[in-house]
TIKE-716429 format. One record per residue: residue in three letters; x negated, y negated, z of N, C-alpha, C in turn. Coordinates in steps of 0.02 Angstrom, whole numbers, plus 32768, in hexadecimal, padded with zeros to 4 digits. Atoms other than C-alpha are relative to their C-alpha. Layout:
// TIKE-716429
ALAXYZXYZXYZ/...
//
This chain:
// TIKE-716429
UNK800D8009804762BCE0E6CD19803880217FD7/UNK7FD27FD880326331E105CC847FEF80407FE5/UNK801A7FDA8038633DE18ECC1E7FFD7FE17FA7/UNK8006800B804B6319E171CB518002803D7FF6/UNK7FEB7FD380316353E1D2CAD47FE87FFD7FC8/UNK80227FF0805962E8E1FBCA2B802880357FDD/UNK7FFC7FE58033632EE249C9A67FBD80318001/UNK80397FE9801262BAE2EAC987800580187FC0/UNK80177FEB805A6278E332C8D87FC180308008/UNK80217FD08019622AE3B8C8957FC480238033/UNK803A7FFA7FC5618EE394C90D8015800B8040/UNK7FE77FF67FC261E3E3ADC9968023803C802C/UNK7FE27FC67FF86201E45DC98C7FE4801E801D/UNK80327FD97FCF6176E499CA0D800F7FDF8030/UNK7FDE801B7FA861BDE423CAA2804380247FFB/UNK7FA97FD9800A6271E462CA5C800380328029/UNK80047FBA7FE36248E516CA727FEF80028057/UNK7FFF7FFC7FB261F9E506CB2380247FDF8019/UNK7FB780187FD16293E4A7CB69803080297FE7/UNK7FCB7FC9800562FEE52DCB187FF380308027/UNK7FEC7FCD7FC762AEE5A8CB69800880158043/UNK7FFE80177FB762A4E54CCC12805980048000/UNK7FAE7FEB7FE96372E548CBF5801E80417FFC/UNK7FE27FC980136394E5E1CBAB7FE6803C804D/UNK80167FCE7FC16338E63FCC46800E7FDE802C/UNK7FE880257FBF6382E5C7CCC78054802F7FED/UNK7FB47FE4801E643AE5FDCC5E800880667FF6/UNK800D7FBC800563F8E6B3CC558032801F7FCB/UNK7FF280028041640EE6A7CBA57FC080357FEC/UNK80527FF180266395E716CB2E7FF17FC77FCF/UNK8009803B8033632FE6ABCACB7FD180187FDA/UNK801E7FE3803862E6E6E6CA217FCC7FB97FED/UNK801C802980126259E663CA067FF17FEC7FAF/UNK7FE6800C802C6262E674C95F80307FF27FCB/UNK7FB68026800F631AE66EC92F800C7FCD8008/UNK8003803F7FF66307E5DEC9897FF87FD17FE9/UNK801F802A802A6296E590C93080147FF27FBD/UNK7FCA801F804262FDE5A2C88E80247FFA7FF9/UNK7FB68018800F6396E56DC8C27FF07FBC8011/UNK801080567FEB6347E4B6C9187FD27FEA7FC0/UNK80088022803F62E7E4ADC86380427FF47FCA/UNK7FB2800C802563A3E4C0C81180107FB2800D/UNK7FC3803C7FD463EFE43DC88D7FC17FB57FF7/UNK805180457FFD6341E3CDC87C7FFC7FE77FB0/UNK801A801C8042633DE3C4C7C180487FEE7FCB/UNK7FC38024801463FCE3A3C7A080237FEE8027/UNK7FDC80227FDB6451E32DC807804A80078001/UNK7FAD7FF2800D6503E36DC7CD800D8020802A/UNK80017FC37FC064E9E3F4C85F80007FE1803D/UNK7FFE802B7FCA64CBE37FC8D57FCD7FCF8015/UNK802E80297FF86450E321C9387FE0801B804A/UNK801C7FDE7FCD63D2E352C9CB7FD57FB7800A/UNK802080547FE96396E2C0CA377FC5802E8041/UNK801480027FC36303E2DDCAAA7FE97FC6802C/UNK7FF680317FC06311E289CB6D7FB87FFD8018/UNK803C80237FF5626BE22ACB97802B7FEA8041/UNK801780227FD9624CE1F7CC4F7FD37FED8018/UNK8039800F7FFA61B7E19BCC847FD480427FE6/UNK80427FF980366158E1D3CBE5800D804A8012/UNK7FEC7FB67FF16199E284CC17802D80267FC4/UNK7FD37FF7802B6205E2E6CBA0800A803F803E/UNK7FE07FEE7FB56278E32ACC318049803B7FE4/UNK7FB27FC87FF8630DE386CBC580197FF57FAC/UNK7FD18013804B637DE378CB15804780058002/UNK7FAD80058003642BE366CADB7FFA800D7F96/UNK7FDA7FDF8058646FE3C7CA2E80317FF4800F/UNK7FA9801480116511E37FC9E07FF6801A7FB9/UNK800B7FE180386542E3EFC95980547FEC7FD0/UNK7FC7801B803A65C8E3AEC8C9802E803B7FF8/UNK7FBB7FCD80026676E40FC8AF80337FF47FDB/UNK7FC3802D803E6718E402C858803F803D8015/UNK7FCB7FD37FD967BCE42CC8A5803D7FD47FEE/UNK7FCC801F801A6867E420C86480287FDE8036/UNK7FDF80027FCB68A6E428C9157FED7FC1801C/UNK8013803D7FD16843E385C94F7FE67FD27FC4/UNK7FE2802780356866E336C89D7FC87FE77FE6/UNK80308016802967C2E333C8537FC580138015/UNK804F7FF67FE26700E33BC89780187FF88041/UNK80217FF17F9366DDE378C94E7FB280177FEF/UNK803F7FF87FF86643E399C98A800B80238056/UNK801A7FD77FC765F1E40FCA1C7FCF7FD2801A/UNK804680017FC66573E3DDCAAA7FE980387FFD/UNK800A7FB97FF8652EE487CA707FBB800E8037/UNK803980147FB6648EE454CAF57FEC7FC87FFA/UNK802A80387FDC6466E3EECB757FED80188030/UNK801F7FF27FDB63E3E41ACBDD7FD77FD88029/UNK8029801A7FD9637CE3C5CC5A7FE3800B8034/UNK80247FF27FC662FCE3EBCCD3800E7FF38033/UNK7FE380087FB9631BE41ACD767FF37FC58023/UNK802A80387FC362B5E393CDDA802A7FC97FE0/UNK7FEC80318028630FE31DCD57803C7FF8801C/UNK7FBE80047FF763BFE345CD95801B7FD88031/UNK7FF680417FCA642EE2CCCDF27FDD7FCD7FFA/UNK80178047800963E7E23FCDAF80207FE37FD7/UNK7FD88028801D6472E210CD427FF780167FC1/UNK80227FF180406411E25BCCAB803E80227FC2/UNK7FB07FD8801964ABE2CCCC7A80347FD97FF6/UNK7FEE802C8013651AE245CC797FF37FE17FD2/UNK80118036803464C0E1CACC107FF9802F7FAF/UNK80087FCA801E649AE265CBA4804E80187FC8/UNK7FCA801380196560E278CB9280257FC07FD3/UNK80048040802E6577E1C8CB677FEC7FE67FB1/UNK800F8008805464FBE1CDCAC98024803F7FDB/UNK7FCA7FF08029656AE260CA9380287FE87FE5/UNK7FD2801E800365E2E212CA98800B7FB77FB8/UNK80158052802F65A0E171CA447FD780317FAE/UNK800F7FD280266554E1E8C9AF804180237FEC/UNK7FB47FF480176616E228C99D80327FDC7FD6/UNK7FEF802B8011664BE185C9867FEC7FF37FB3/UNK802B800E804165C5E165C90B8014801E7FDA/UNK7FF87FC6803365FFE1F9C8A8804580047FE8/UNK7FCE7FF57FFB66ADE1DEC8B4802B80498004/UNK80007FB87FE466B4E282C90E80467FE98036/UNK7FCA800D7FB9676EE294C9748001802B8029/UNK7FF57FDF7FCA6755E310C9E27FBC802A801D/UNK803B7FD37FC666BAE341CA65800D80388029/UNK80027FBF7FD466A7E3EFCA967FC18014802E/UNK80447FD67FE06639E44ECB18801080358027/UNK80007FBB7FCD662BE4F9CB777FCB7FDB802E/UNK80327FE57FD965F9E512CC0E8020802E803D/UNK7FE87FA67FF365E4E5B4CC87803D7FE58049/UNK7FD680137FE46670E5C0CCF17FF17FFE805F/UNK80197FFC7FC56607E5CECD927FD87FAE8014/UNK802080407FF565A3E525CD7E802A7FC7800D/UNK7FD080317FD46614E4BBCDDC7FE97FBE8017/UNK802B80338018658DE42CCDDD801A7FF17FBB/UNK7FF9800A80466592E423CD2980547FEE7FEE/UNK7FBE802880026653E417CD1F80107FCD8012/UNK800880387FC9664FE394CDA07FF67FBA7FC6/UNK8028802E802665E7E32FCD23803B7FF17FC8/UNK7FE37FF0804F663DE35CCC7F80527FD7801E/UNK7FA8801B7FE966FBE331CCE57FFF7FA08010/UNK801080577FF766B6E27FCD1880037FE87FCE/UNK7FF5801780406693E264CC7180327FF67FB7/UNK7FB8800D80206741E27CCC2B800380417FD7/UNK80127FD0801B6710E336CBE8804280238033/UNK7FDA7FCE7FDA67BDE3ADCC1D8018804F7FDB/UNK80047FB7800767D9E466CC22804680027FDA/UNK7FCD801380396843E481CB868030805B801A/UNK7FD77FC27FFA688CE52BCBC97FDA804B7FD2/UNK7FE17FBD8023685BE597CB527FA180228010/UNK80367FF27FF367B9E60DCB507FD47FFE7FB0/UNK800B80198041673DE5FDCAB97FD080477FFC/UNK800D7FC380216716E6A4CA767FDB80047FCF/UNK80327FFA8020668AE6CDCA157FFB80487FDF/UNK801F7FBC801C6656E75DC9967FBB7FF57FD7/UNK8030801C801D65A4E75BC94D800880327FB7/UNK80087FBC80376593E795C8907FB77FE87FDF/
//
């Protein structure tokens, strides 16, 4: 069976949260359930931020994908992040991640977004695998973060 992709909203912020914190504790991430919750009402109630699709398989909701909007002089206009894509373990290897990439991709287009970004950890060697098939390459540099 395929996967489908919905668009989620507002309501959709109690499946959100429990697949965040099914990734964020697979990623051994902390996860503030409420920060949470008001940064996916930000990204849910203005589309300029981006877009969050959740992945339906047989009538299942199995995982999500956040693409978040950008603007870079260096890649001559709007980029955008894969800031998450998650999907359930039992789910994996079924191509889901792929097709997943793809509607990024196609949602980039739409936006006339030129340049797709994504992290990921430098141990998940699966996950690169995926991301390198899909035409995703290691730009050299490291991406440094400060929180304020």
């Amino acid at each position: 069976m395929e996967p489908v992709f919905k668009i989620a909203s507002v309501s959709s912020i109690e499946t959100l949260l429990k697949l965040m914190s099914e990734f964020y504790a697979h990623e051994q991430l902390s996860f503030d359930e409420q920060a949470a919750s008001s940064a996916l009402k930000l990204i849910l109630n203005n589309d300029l931020y981006g877009q969050i699709h959740l992945i339906h398989l047989d009538n299942n909701i199995v995982g999500y994908l956040v693409v978040t909007f950008g603007f870079s002089l260096e890649y001559l206009g709007r980029d955008a992040f894969i800031d998450e894509l998650y999907i359930q373990e039992k789910y994996r290897g079924q191509g889901i991640g792929k097709q997943s990439l793809q509607l990024a991709e196609k949602i980039c287009r739409e936006q006339n977004i030129q340049a797709l970004h994504l992290e990921v950890e430098r141990e998940n060697i699966h996950a690169q695998t995926v991301y390198r098939k899909a035409g995703f390459v290691n730009s050299d540099r490291y991406l440094l973060t400060k929180w304020l």
